[in-house]
N, C-alpha and C positions, 0 to 999 in steps of 0.2 A: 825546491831549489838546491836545498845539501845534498838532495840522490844525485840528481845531475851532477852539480859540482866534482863530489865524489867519481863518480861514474866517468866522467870525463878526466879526472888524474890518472884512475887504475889507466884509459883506456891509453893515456899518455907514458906509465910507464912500460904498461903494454909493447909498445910500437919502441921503447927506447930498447927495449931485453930480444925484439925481433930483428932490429937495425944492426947486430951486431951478430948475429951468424951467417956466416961469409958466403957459406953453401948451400943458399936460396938466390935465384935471379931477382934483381930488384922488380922486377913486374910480378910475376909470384909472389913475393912477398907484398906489394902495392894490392894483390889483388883477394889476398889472405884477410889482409889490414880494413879493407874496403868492406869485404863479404860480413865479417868481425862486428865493424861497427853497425853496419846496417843491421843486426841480429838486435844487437843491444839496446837499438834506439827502438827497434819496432814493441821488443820487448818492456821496456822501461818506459814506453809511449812520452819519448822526447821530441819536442816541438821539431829541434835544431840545433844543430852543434857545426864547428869549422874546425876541423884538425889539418896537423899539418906536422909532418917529420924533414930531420935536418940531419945529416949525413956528408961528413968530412965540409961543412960550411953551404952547403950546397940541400936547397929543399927537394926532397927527392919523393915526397909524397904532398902534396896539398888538396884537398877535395872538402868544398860545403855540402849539409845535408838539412835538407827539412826547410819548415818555413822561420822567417825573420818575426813574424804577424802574420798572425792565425787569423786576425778579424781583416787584415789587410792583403792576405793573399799575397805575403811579400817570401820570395825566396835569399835564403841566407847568403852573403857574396862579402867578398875578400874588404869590404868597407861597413858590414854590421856590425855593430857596438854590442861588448856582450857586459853583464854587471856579474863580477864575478865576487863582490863582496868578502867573507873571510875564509877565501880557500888556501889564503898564504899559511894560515894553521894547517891545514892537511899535507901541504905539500912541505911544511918544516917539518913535519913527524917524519914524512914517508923517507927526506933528504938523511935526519936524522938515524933513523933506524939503516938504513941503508950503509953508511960510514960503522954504523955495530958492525953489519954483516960482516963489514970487508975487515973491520978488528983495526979499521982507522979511527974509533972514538970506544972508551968502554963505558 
């Protein structure tokens, strides 16, 4: 459950560092993003995961992947509950370290 976790913030700051080069068309870039995660999940042998990118307030990527229940044969959809327990740690590191980069915190 941490690999995922994990796996699933890199793939989220991923998509934030790709949202921001102007001189890709957002379908190319949607279709980059798509190609990406599928690699990762097939690789990582992840049930299911639902990502989704947000550009000037506006969702400009949304797509579910894999199953909800595996013994249930349930596909993952914009109303599956996911238990994301203590990834607020990772994603404070990653917030953190980030504000270094930019030499807004030393």
């Amino acid at each position: 459950m941490k690999k995922s976790a994990l796996i699933i913030t890199f793939l989220s700051l991923t998509i934030s560092c790709f949202s921001q080069k102007s001189n890709r068309s957002e379908t190319e870039l949607t279709q980059k993003i798509d190609n990406y995660i599928k690699e990762i999940i097939e690789i990582n042998e992840i049930p299911g995961t639902a990502l989704a990118a947000i550009k000037d307030g506006k969702v400009i990527f949304e797509k579910y992947y894999g199953k909800s229940s595996l013994a249930e044969n349930l596909n993952i959809s914009e109303n599956s509950v996911f238990r994301l327990y203590s990834t607020t740690k990772i994603m404070t590191t990653v917030s953190v370290f980030q504000l270094i980069e930019r030499n807004q915190l030393s």
